[in-house]
Each structure stands twice: as C-alpha cells, then as structure tokens.
C-alpha positions, 0 to 999 in steps of 0.5 A: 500500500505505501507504494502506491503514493510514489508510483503516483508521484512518478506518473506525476513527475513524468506529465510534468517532464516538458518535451522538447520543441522544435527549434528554427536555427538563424545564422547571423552574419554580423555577429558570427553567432547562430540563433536557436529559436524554440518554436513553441516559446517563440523565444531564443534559448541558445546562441553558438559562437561559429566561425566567420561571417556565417551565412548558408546553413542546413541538416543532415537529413535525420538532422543530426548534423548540421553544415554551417557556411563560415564565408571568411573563414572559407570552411563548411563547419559541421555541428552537433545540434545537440551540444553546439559543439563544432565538431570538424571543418569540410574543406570548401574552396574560398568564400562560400556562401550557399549549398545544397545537401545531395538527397544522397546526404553525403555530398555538399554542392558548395557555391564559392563566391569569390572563385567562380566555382562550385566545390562538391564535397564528400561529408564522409571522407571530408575530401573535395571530390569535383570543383566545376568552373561556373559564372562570376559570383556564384551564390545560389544552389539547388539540387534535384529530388531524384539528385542528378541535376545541381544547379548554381546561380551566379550573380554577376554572369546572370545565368543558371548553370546545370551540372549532372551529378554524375560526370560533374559537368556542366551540360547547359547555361541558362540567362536569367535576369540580374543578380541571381541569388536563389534556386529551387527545384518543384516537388516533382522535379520538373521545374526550376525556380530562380530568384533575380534579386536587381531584376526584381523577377523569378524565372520559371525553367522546363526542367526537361527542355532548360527553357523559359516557361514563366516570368514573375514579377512582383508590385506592392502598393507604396514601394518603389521598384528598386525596393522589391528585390526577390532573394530567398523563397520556398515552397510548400510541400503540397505544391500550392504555394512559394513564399518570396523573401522581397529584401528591402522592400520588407514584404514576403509575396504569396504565390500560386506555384500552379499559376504563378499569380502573386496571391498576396503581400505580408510585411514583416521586419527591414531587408527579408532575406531567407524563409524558413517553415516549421514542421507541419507548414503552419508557421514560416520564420523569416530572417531580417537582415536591417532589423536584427529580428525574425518574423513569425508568419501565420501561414494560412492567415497570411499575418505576421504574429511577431518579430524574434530578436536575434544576432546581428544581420541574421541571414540563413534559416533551418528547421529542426524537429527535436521529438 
C-alpha cells in the first residue's frame, strides 16, 4: 500500500517532464553567432559562437548534423545540434556562401563566391571530390529530388548553370535576369525556380527542355521598384504555394506555384532575406537582415504574429524537429 503514493508521484513527475520543441536555427552574419529559436516559446534559448561571417546553413537529413557556411573563414563547419559543439571543418574552396545537401546526404554542392566555382564535397571522407568552373559570383544552389541535376546561380554572369551529378559537368547555361541569388527545384522535379534579386523577377525553367516557361514579377502598393528585390523563397510541400523573401522592400509575396499569380503581400521586419517553415507548414520564420529580428508568419492567415530578436544581420534559416 505505501507504494502506491510514489508510483503516483512518478506518473506525476513524468506529465510534468516538458518535451522538447522544435527549434528554427538563424545564422547571423554580423555577429558570427547562430540563433536557436524554440518554436513553441517563440523565444531564443541558445546562441553558438561559429566561425566567420556565417551565412548558408542546413541538416543532415535525420538532422543530426548540421553544415554551417563560415564565408571568411572559407570552411563548411559541421555541428552537433545537440551540444553546439563544432565538431570538424569540410574543406570548401574560398568564400562560400550557399549549398545544397545531395538527397544522397553525403555530398555538399558548395557555391564559392569569390572563385567562380562550385566545390562538391564528400561529408564522409571530408575530401573535395569535383570543383566545376561556373559564372562570376556564384551564390545560389539547388539540387534535384531524384539528385542528378545541381544547379548554381551566379550573380554577376546572370545565368543558371546545370551540372549532372554524375560526370560533374556542366551540360547547359541558362540567362536569367540580374543578380541571381536563389534556386529551387518543384516537388516533382520538373521545374526550376530562380530568384533575380536587381531584376526584381523569378524565372520559371522546363526542367526537361532548360527553357523559359514563366516570368514573375512582383508590385506592392507604396514601394518603389528598386525596393522589391526577390532573394530567398520556398515552397510548400503540397505544391500550392512559394513564399518570396522581397529584401528591402520588407514584404514576403504569396504565390500560386500552379499559376504563378502573386496571391498576396505580408510585411514583416527591414531587408527579408531567407524563409524558413516549421514542421507541419503552419508557421514560416523569416530572417531580417536591417532589423536584427525574425518574423513569425501565420501561414494560412497570411499575418505576421511577431518579430524574434536575434544576432546581428541574421541571414540563413533551418528547421529542426527535436521529438
């Protein structure tokens, strides 16, 4: 009988044990810091001192590594999630700015900005394997769902340039408008999406043909058109939707990713760079550059909830699930 009161105080204890939210992780440039956000406080509960001028960041795909862009320090450092830990350096070439994990999850597409190449990097050997000479000022990169094609954006030659995985050359250029800075590959792979952030416009590629299928552009009422400059986007997973970061001009754009009609504006905090979705699709996190913050985006009522203070010049942004 005297047991019964400690077995109750232990299911007790064990209802009141929180579980763990999931986290959005920032990478601010200025300050040489990460951010981790918990999603359910909507608050930041850690800051990681990185390497130098952090700007591209992502997982592992069961998330138990995370790649870091350290753009002065020219290395891709890898961190355990858990302790924050910088566990090793993958050697990146000069600058590097964004990447792209292959769906393989062992090879990193890596964009150098300052030497006009794409450095491919195996995560396990920690070894370069391929660097592809591209345009002047590579930035963006993407990689397709079935993992053949990689493409990189350079901003100053204005072109997409596509590489297949397999030889690690390049098989097609193709213009677009200026200063690209974002790509992304639809769910079903057919089609690429390129973000031109002086040209104001996304433009809609054929996967299949490298042809022009769609040009976006992108007007708010009481912005002057040189503030609309469309950099980071994503797009949901049900296909319906991509959300354009529109820098300073500190709106993101809602647009149908079937019809390509602009659907929406929201406003959130100075100079919107890259997006970030929690886990279910409910919530997006965009990081402000200007302002220091992160704005929480109500997706279906297209709102934004509020602004999250970070580091300095907060550039990147990943989700982590953490249950």
């Amino acid at each position: 009988m005297r047991a019964f009161p400690i077995m109750a105080g232990l299911v007790l204890l064990a209802f009141q044990v929180p579980a763990l939210a999931d986290e959005i992780w920032v990478s601010n440039e200025k300050d040489d810091t990460i951010s981790v956000i918990d999603i359910e406080t909507m608050e930041v509960v850690r800051t990681l001192e990185v390497g130098e001028r952090p700007r591209g960041i992502t997982f592992s795909k069961d998330y138990s590594l995370l790649y870091l862009c350290a753009s002065d320090s020219d290395t891709v450092q890898v961190i355990d999630p858990d302790t924050g830990r910088v566990l090793h350096d993958l050697p990146s070439g000069e600058d590097p700015e964004q990447f792209v994990l292959h769906p393989d999850n062992r090879y990193l597409y890596i964009a150098n900005e300052d030497d006009a190449i794409t450095t491919v990097v195996d995560t396990e050997t920690r070894r370069v394997i391929a660097q592809i000479d591209v345009g002047i000022e590579p930035e963006g990169m993407a990689v397709s769902p079935d993992g053949k094609i990689a493409i990189t954006t350079s901003e100053t030659t204005n072109m997409a340039h596509w590489i297949d995985t397999e030889s690690q050359q390049l098989f097609a250029n193709t213009l677009v408008d200026q200063r690209p800075r974002h790509a992304e590959f639809t769910q079903d792979g057919a089609e690429l999406w390129v973000s031109a952030e002086i040209g104001g416009t996304i433009t809609v590629f054929d996967v299949a043909s490298q042809s022009e299928k769609a040009k976006i552009t992108f007007k708010i009422q009481g912005v002057h058109q040189d503030q609309i400059q469309p950099v980071g986007f994503e797009m949901t997973r049900n296909g319906k939707y991509v959300f354009v970061a529109l820098g300073p001009s500190n709106h993101v754009a809602v647009v149908d990713q079937k019809t390509y009609e602009v659907l929406d504006y929201i406003l959130v905090g100075r100079r919107v760079w890259h997006l970030a979705f929690n886990g279910d699709e409910s919530l997006l996190f965009t990081t402000n550059g200007v302002s220091g913050d992160v704005t929480v985006v109500d997706v279906a009522e297209r709102v934004a909830l509020k602004s999250i203070k970070v580091g300095r010049f907060p550039w990147g942004a990943a989700y982590r699930p953490t249950n």
